[in-house]
N, C-alpha and C positions, 0 to 999 in steps of 0.2 A: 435656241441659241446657235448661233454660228461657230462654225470650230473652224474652217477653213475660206478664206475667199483668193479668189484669183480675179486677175486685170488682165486688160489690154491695151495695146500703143499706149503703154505708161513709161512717162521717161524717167530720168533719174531724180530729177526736181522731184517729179508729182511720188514717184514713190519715199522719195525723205520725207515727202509731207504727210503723205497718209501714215506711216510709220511715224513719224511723230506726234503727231493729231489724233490718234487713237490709237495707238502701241500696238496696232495689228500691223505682222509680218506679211506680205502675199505669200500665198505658195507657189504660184503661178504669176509670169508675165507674158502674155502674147503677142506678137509683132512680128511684123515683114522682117524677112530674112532670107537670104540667096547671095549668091554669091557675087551679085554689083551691089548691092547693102548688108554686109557679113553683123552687124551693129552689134560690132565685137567689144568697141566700150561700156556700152548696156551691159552686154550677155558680161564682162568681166563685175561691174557695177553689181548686178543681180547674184551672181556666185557668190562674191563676198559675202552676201545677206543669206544663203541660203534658200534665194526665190528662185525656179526652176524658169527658163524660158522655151517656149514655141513658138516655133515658126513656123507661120502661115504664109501662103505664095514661095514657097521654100524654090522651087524652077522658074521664081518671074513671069514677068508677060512683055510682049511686047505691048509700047505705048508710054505715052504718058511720063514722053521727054528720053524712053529706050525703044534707039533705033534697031539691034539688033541683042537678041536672046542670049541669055550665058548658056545655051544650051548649043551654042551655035559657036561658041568658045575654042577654039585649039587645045588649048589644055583641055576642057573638058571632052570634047571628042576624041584626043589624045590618052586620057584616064580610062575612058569608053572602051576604046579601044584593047586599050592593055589589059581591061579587069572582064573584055566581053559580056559587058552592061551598056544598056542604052543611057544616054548623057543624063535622063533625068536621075536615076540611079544615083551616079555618079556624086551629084547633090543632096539628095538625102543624105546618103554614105557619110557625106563630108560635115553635114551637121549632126547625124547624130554622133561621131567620135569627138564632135566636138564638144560634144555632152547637150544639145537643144534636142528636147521632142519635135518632132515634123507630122504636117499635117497636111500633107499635097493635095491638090484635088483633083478631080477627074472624072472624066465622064463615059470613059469605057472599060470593060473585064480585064481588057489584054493591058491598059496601062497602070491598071487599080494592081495586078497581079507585078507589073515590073518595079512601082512602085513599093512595094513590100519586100521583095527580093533586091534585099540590099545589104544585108549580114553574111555572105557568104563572101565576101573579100573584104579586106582594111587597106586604106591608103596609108602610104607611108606618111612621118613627121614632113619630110620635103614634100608631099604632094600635097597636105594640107595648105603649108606656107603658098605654093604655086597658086592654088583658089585661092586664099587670103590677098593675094597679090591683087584677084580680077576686083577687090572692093571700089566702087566711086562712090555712094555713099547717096545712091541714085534708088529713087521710092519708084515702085509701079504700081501703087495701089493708089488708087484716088480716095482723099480725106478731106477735101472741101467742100463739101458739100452744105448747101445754106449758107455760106460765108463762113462757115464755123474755123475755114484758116484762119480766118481774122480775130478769135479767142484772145484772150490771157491765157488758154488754158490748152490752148493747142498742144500737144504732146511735140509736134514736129518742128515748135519753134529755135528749138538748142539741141545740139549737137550729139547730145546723147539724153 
């Protein structure tokens, strides 16, 4: 028997649905999240239910319709600056006080270690809002693969 399941790129449709179609809760929802897609209607959508969200690509990438990095951001080099953390820092910071687990990736010691080192300063209530500010609502992770954008089921077809 199953006691717990978690999802991902589930939106708010598909998770009413699965919550009404088998009266299971997620514990978990996992989705792109950074600060040019904050997908703060979700992440508000998911708290009410008591489903937990993560985010994955949490520092973006360049591509894929973004021309330049929120790592490359004024505010955020701005925040970098003040708290003496590197910009990616900066971004995790700003999700986990938001309350999302984060799951950055990396591929080397020294950024796997700045990554983690990110509890030793809190951004203010205004420095939050500031990143909230950087939201377009702009994906950098590619989902079409196969045609599968072309679903009924596509997650990314509604707004949250």
């Amino acid at each position: 028997m199953v006691r717990s399941i978690g999802v991902s790129n589930f939106n708010s449709q598909q998770l009413k649905d699965i919550i009404q179609k088998t009266s299971t809760i997620p514990v978990l929802n996992q989705v792109e999240s950074h600060p040019i897609l904050s997908n703060e209607k979700l992440f508000q959508f998911c708290k009410q239910r008591n489903i937990a969200m993560t985010a994955y690509s949490p520092l973006a990438r360049v591509g894929n319709g973004i021309d330049v990095s929120p790592l490359e951001d004024s505010v955020i080099k701005k925040l970098a600056k003040k708290y003496k953390v590197c910009e990616g820092a900066v971004c995790i910071r700003w999700q986990t006080q938001r309350g999302l687990s984060v799951i950055p990736k990396s591929g080397t010691k020294e950024r796997i270690k700045s990554n983690i080192n990110v509890f030793h300063f809190t951004l203010t209530d205004d420095e939050i809002k500031e990143i909230m500010a950087l939201n377009k609502n702009l994906r950098t992770s590619k989902h079409n693969r196969h045609g599968s954008d072309k679903t009924k089921n596509n997650p990314f077809l509604i707004e949250f």
